[in-house]
PAVEX-108816 format. One record per residue (C-alpha): x, y, z. Coordinates in steps of 0.02 Angstrom, whole numbers, plus 50000, padded with zeros to 5 digits. Layout:
N
    px    py    pz
     X     Y     Z
...
END
This chain:
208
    px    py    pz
 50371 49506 49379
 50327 49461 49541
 50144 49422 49578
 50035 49394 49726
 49876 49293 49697
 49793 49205 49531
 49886 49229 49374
 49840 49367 49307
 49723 49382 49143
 49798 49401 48982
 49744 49602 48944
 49830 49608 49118
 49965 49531 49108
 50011 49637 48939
 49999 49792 49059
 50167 49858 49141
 50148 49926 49310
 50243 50075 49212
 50095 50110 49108
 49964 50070 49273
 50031 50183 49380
 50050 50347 49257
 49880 50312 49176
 49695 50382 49224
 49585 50218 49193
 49619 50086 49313
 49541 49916 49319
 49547 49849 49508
 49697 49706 49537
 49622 49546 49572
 49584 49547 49780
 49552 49410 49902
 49672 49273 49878
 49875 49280 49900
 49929 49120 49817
 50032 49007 49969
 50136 48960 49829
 50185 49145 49773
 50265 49305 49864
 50185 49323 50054
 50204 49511 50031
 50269 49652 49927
 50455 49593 49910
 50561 49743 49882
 50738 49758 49807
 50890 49755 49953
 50935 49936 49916
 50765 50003 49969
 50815 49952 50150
 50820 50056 50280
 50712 50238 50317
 50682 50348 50164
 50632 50538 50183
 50472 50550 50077
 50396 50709 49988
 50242 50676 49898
 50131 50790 49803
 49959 50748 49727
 49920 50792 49574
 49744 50718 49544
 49598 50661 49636
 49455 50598 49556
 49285 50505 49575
 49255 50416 49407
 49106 50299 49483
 49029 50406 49592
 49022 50513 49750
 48969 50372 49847
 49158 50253 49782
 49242 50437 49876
 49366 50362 50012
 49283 50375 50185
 49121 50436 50095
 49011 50255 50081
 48836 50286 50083
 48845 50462 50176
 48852 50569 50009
 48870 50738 50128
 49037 50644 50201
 49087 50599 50017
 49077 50780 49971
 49176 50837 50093
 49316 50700 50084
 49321 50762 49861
 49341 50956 49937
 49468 50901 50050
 49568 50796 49947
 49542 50928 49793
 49623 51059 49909
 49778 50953 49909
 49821 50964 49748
 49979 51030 49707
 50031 51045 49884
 50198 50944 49950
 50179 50847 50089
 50354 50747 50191
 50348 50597 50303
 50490 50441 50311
 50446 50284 50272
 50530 50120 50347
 50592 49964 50267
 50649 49823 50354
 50744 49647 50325
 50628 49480 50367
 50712 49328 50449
 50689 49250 50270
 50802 49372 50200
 50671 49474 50113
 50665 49684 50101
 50484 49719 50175
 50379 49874 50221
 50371 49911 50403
 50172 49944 50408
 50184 49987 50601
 50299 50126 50543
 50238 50193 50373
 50057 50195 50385
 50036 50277 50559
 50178 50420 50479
 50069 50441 50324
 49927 50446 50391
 49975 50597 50538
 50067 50681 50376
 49913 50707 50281
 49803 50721 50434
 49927 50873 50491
 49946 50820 50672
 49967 50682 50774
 49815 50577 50745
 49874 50379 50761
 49886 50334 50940
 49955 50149 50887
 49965 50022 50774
 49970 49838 50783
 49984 49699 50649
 49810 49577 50639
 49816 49402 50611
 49704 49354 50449
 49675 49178 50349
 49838 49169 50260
 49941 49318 50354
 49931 49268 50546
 50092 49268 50665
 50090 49075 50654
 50085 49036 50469
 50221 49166 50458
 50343 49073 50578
 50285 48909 50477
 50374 49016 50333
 50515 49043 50413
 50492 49227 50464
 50506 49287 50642
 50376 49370 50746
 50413 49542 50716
 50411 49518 50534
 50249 49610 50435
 50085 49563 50414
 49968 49585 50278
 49866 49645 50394
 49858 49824 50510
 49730 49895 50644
 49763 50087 50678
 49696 50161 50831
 49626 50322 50814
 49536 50467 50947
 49357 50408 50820
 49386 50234 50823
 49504 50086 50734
 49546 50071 50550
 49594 49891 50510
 49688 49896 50351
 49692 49727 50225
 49807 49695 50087
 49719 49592 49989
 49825 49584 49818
 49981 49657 49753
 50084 49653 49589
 50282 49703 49577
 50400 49714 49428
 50564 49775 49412
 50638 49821 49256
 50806 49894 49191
 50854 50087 49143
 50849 50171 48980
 51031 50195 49006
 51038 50363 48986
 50933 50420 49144
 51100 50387 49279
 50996 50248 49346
 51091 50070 49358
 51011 49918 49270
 50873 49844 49388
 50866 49996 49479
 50691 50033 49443
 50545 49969 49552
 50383 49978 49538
 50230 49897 49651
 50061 49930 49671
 49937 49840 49808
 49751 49827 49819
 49683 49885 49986
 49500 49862 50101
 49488 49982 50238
 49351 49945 50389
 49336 50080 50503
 49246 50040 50648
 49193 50177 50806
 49206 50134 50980
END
């Protein structure tokens, strides 16, 4: 298991990502602090580098605590509305983009943010909407304390600003949990073949 911030509580800790990830009732990953001592991002295993063709589908979308929780809603509940139709309409409906991992100086297998999250965004957007995308330095993820590290300076931040026609969204990872575990054996899948990682988030939008 790897682990980015506090340990995690017990009821927590007893929780696979396997089990997280397929369920309906989520409690939020602990958020604000990435232990120095731990992970500096989302490590991924060495056969996940390189581009991957993607083809996702969603198959629920829900608001459990509220219209006014709705992504891109906040306190405009007319805007929240909207975003639930939107999202609802989705359902169901396949949508392909390629995703980008790359190799840090360290040696790690990381996710190429400048890449992915302007291609997923324009993919669900339908069009070209991201006109760039540039890392931000933050307390604990800045170009400097990554060098320190021993990454280089084109290596990933925590940290992403995208640049769109209504403004920037500045994107924070704020806390992440991985855990890799072997196959059944009987699914064609090699031992330690299965990955799994799931990252809390804060988005800021902010209009020109």
């Amino acid at each position: 298991l790897g682990l980015g911030g506090l340990p995690p509580p017990a009821a927590w800790a007893e929780e696979s990502l396997e089990r997280r990830l397929s369920g309906i009732r989520l409690d939020k990953l602990p958020s604000g602090f990435i232990a120095p001592w731990g992970p500096s991002d989302i490590w991924y295993p060495a056969w996940m580098e390189g581009r991957w063709h993607v083809r996702a589908t969603l198959t629920n979308y829900s608001a459990p605590l509220g219209l006014r929780y709705v992504s891109n809603g906040g306190s405009d509940l007319k805007m929240a509305k909207r975003t639930l139709r939107e999202q609802r309409r989705r359902l169901g409906v396949p949508v392909e983009y390629s995703l980008r991992y790359v190799r840090s100086k360290r040696g790690n297998v990381v996710e190429d943010r400048l890449t992915n999250l302007p291609a997923r965004i324009n993919a669900y957007a339908n069009r070209t909407v991201v006109k760039r995308a540039e890392y931000a330095d933050v307390p604990g993820s800045s170009l400097e304390e990554n060098e320190k590290r021993g990454d280089g300076p084109e290596d990933p931040l925590l940290t992403t600003s995208i640049y769109v026609k209504g403004g920037v969204q500045k994107i924070f990872v704020t806390g992440f949990q991985t855990e890799a575990k072997p196959s059944s054996g009987d699914s064609g899948i090699n031992a330690g073949d299965i990955f799994r990682a799931s990252a809390s988030t804060r988005t800021l939008f902010a209009a020109p």
